[in-house]
C-alpha positions in Angstrom: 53.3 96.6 99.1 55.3 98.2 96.4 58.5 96.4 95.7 61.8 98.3 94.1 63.6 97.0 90.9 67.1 98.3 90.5 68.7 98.4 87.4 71.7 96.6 87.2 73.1 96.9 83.6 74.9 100.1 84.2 76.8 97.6 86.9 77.0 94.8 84.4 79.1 97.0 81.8 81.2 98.8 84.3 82.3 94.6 84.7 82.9 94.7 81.7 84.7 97.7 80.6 87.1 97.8 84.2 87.1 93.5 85.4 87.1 91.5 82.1 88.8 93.7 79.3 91.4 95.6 81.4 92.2 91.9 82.0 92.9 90.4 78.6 88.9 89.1 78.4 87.9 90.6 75.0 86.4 87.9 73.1 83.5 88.7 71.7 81.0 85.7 72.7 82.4 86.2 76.4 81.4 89.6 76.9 78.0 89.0 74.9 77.2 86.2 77.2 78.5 88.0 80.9 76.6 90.6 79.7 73.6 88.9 79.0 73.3 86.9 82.4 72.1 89.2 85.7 74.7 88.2 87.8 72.5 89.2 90.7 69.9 86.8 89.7 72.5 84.5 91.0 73.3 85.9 94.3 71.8 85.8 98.0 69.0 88.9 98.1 70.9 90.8 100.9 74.1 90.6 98.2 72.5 91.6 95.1 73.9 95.5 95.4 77.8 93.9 95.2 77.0 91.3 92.6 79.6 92.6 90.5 82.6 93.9 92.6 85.2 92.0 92.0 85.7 89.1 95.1 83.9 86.2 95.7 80.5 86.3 97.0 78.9 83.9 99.4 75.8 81.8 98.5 73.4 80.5 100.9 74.6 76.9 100.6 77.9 78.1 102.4 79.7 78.1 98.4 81.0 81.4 97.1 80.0 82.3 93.4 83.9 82.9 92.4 84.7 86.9 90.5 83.3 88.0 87.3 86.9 87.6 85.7 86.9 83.9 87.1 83.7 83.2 84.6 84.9 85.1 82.0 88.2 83.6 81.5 86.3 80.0 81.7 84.4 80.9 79.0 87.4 82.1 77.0 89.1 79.1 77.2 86.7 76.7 77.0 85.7 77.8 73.7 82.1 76.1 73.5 80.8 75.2 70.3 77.5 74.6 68.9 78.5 70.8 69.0 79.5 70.6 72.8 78.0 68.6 75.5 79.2 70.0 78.8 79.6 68.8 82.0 79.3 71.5 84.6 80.1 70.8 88.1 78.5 74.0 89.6 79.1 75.3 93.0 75.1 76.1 93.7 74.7 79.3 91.7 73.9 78.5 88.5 75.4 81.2 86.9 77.8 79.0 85.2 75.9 76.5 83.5 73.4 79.6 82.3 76.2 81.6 80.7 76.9 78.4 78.7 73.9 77.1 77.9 72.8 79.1 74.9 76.7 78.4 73.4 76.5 74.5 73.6 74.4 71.1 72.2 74.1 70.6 75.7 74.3 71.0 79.4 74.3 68.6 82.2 75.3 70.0 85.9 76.1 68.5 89.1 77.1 69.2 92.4 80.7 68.8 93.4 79.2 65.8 95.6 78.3 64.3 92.8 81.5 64.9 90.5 83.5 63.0 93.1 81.4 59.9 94.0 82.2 56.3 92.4 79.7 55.4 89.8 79.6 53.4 86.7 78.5 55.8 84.2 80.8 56.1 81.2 79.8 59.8 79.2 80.4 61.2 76.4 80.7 64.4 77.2 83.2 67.2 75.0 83.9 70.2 77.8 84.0 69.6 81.4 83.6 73.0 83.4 83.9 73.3 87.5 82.7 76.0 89.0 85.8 76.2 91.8 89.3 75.8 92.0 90.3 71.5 93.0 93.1 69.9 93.5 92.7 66.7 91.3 90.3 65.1 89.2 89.1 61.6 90.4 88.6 59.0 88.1 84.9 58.6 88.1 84.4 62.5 86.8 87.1 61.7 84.1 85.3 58.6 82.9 82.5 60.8 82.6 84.4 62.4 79.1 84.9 61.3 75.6 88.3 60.7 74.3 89.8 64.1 73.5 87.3 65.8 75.8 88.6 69.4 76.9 88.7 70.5 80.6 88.5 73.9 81.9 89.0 74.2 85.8 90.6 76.1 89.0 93.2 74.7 90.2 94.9 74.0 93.4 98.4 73.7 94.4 100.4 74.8 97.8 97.5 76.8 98.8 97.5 79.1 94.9 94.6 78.9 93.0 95.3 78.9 89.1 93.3 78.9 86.4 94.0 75.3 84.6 93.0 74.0 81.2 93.6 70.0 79.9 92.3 67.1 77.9 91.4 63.8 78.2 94.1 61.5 77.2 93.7 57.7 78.5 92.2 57.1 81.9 93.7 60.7 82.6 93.7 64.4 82.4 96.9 66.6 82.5 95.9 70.1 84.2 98.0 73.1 82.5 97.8 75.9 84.5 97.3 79.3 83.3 96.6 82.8 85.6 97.0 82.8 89.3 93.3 84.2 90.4 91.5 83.8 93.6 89.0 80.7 92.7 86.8 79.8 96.0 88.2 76.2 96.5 85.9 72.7 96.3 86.6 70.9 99.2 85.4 67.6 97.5 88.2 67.3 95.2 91.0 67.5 98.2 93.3 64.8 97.7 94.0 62.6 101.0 96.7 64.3 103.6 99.9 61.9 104.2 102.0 62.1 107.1 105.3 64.3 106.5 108.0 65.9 108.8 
C-alpha cells in the first residue's frame, strides 16, 4: 500500500506571512522556530489538512492545541535564552515544549494534572510556559520557580481569555495581561465557585 505525503510548508509560511506577522509576531527566533516545527505532526491524523487555520484544534485527549498566533506570541514574550530551564505545562500536543526546546538549557513538561497537584518539590526553574489559558496559579506550581522566575500564560477572567505575562516575587506571581485571544481553557487551574446572589 502506497501511502501519500503532503507537503505542508507552503501552509506553514502562509501562517506566517497572514496569522503571526499581520499580527505584530515579527521576531526573528519566533518565526524561525514556528516555521521549523510541522504543526501537523502535532495534530489528530483526520486534522492534519487544517493544522494551520487559525482556531483551535481538538486533540485526541479531548484538549485543543490553541491557534498558531497563541504559540507565537508565547514565544515572543517569553524570550527564552540559552540559560533557561522551562517548565512547560503542555496540554497533550507537544508542540509547545518542541518549539522551545532547541532555544533553552532545558525542558521539563507536565500535564496540567500534574501542575496543580500538592507536592514537595521546590525547582529551580527560570520560564514557566502553559499551554492554555487558567485562571490562577496554585502554589505548588509556583514553588516549582526560582526567585525572579518569568511566567508566560493564558489567562482567565469573566469568561475572556488574555494572554498574561508575570514573575515570581515571594510565595507569589502577579499575572499582567496582555492581548485578548481565544486560548482553549485548563480546567485544572479553575479556582473554587462561592455562593453569590
Amino acid at each position: 500500500m502506497q501511502t501519500e505525503t503532503i507537503d505542508y510548508s507552503a501552509a506553514r509560511k502562509a501562517m506566517i506571512d497572514s496569522q503571526l506577522r499581520t499580527s505584530g509576531v515579527n521576531e526573528h527566533f519566533v518565526l524561525e522556530r514556528m516555521a521549523a516545527v510541522a504543526r501537523e505532526d502535532f495534530v489528530p491524523a483526520a486534522s492534519r489538512a487544517v493544522a494551520y487555520i487559525d482556531r483551535a484544534i481538538p486533540l485526541d485527549n479531548g484538549r485543543r492545541l490553541a491557534a498558531p498566533l497563541f504559540y507565537g506570541m508565547v514565544l515572543a514574550e517569553a524570550k527564552p535564552a540559552a540559560t533557561d530551564r522551562v517548565l512547560v505545562v503542555d496540554s497533550g500536543a507537544g508542540y509547545l515544549p518542541e518549539l522551545l526546546r532547541p532555544l533553552v538549557a532545558s525542558v521539563e513538561v507536565i500535564a496540567p494534572e500534574e501542575a496543580v497537584a500538592a507536592n514537595r518539590k521546590k525547582g529551580d526553574f527560570t520560564l514557566l510556559v502553559i499551554d492554555g489559558a487558567v485562571e490562577a496559579l496554585p502554589a505548588p506550581l509556583i514553588k516549582r520557580l526560582e526567585a525572579g522566575a518569568r511566567v508566560v500564560t493564558g489567562l482567565v477572567a469573566n469568561g475572556v481569555t488574555r494572554l498574561a505575562i508575570g514573575r515570581r516575587s515571594g510565595d507569589d506571581v502577579a499575572l499582567l495581561p496582555l492581548a485578548e485571544i481565544g486560548i482553549p481553557r485548563l480546567g485544572e487551574f479553575d479556582q473554587p465557585k462561592g455562593w453569590s446572589f
